[in-house]
N, C-alpha and C positions, 0 to 999 in steps of 0.2 A: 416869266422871262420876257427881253424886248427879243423881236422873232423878226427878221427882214424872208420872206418868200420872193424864190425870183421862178415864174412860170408863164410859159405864152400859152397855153392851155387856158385859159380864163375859166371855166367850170371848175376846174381842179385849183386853181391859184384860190378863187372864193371860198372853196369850200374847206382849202384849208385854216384860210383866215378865221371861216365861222366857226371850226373844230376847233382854234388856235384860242380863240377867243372866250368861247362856251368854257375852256378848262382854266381859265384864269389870265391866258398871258396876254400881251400887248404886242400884237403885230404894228412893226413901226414902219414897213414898206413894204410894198405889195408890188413887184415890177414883172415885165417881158420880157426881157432883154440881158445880156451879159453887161452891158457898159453900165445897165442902172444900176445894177447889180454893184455892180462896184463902188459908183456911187453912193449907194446908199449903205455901203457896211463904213466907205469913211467918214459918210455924213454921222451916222448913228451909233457907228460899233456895238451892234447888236449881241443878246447873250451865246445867240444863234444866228444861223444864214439855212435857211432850206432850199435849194438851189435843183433846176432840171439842166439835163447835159445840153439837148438841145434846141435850143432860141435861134431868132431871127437874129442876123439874114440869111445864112445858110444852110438852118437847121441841120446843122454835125455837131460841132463839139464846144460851139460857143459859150455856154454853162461851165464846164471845166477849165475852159483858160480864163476864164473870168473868176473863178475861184480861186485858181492859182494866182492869177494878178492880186485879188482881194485879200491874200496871204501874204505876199510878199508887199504890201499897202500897210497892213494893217496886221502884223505877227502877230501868233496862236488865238485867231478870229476862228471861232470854232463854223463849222462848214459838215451838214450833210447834204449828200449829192443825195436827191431820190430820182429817180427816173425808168424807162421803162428799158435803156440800152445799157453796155457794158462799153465803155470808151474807154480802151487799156493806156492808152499812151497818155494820157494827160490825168487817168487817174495814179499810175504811177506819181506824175509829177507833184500831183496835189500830195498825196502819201509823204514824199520825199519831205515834205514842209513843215513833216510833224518831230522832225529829227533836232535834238537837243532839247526835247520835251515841248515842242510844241504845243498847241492846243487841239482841240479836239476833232478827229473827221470820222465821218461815216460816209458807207454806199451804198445804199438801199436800193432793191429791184420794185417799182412797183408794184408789178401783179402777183410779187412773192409775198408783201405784208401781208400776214393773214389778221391779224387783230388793230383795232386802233390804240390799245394800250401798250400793245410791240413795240408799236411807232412812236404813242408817246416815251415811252420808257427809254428807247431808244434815240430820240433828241433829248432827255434830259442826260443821257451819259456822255452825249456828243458833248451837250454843252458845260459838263463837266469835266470837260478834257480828256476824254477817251476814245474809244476809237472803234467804229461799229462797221463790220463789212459783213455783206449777203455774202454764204459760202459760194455762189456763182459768181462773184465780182473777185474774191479768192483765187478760184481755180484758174483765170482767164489769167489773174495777173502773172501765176506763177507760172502757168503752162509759155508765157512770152518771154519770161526772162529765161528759164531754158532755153528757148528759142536763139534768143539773144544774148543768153551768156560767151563772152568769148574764151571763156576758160574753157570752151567745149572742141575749142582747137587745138589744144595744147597736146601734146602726146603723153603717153604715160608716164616718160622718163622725164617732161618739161613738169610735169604735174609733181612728180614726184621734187626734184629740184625744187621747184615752188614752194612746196611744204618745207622742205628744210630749209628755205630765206624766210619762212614765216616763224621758226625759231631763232630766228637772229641768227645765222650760222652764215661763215664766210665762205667764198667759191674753195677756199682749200680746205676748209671741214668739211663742206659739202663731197670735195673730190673724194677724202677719206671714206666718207661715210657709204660713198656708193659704189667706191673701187673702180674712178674712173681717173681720168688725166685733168689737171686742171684746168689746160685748155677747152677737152672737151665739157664742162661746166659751163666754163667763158661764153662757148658756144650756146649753149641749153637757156645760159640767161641771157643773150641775145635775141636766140627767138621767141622766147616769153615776153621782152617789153615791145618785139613785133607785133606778135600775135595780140599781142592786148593794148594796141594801140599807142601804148606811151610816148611821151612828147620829149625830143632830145632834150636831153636836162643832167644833170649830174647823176652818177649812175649811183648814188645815193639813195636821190630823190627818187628816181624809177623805182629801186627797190620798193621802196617805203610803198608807192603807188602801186605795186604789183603785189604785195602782202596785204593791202584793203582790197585787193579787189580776191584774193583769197579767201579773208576773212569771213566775206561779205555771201559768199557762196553759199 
């Protein structure tokens, strides 16, 4: 495989190259930084990208938006994060890139690889388009989007209403269905495209936007 590594760790950036190398494949960039980073997957469009979260300059999360940038550069460029942090928000995002059959991500913990043939095995699936995450990188993401979920405002009766617009049902099946008035319906899907943020728009389109975000639960 052609291999881009991006790590400001230099001991570690080397020695993956030599691993990288010793098993056949052809590291074609070897960077620090997020911007080379990017660079060099549009220069090369590697089979792979091995990528750390975080690079200069302000060692946080420069690795991951650089990946995400490198994804939307350069669509289904397969991308494993390895690193030693768990950066939720932007590995959401990177995730988010692999929707419509993207190409391949992984997120590996480092001090968690216990073997190097893990690790290999585990870039060859990346770079065959599939999708490798450390059950720590798992738990973090899903423990946030509860967090964040804003279906978690909705009240029972708004929750319940919801489900029944996610079978295509009108406010006055709905009203039958729960033995309420139609108004108060009217009401119940008012404060569901509140609660959930929707953008004035045809109350169509809301709908439709508040049954993906049902779904999506």
């Amino acid at each position: 495989m052609r291999i881009v590594i991006a790590d400001d760790a230099v001991l570690l950036r080397e020695g993956l190259v030599r691993l990288l190398t010793e098993c056949g494949h052809e590291v074609v960039a070897a960077v620090a930084d997020g911007e080379a980073l990017v660079a060099a997957v549009v220069a090369h469009r590697p089979d792979v990208s091995i990528v750390d979260v975080r690079m200069p300059p302000s060692h946080t999360d420069e690795g991951l938006r650089a990946a995400v940038e490198a994804r939307r550069l350069v669509p289904r460029t397969p991308i494993l994060v390895l690193s030693q942090y768990v950066e939720v928000s932007y590995a959401d995002d990177l995730l988010a890139t692999t929707g419509g059959g993207g190409g391949g991500i992984g997120y590996l913990l480092k001090d968690r690889v216990a073997a190097i043939d893990e690790f290999l095995d585990a870039l060859d699936r990346v770079a065959a388009g599939g999708t490798v995450l450390d059950p720590e990188v798992v738990g973090q993401l899903f423990a946030r989007r509860r967090r964040d979920d804003p279906l978690r405002e909705l009240t029972p009766r708004e929750r319940e209403v919801l489900a029944l617009m996610a079978e295509g049902r009108s406010n006055t099946a709905i009203a039958r269905t729960l033995v309420v008035t139609d108004g108060a319906v009217e009401k119940h899907v008012r404060n569901i495209f509140t609660k959930l943020q929707l953008p004035p728009d045809t109350e169509q389109h809301r709908r439709v936007l508040a049954v993906l975000a049902y779904l999506r639960n």
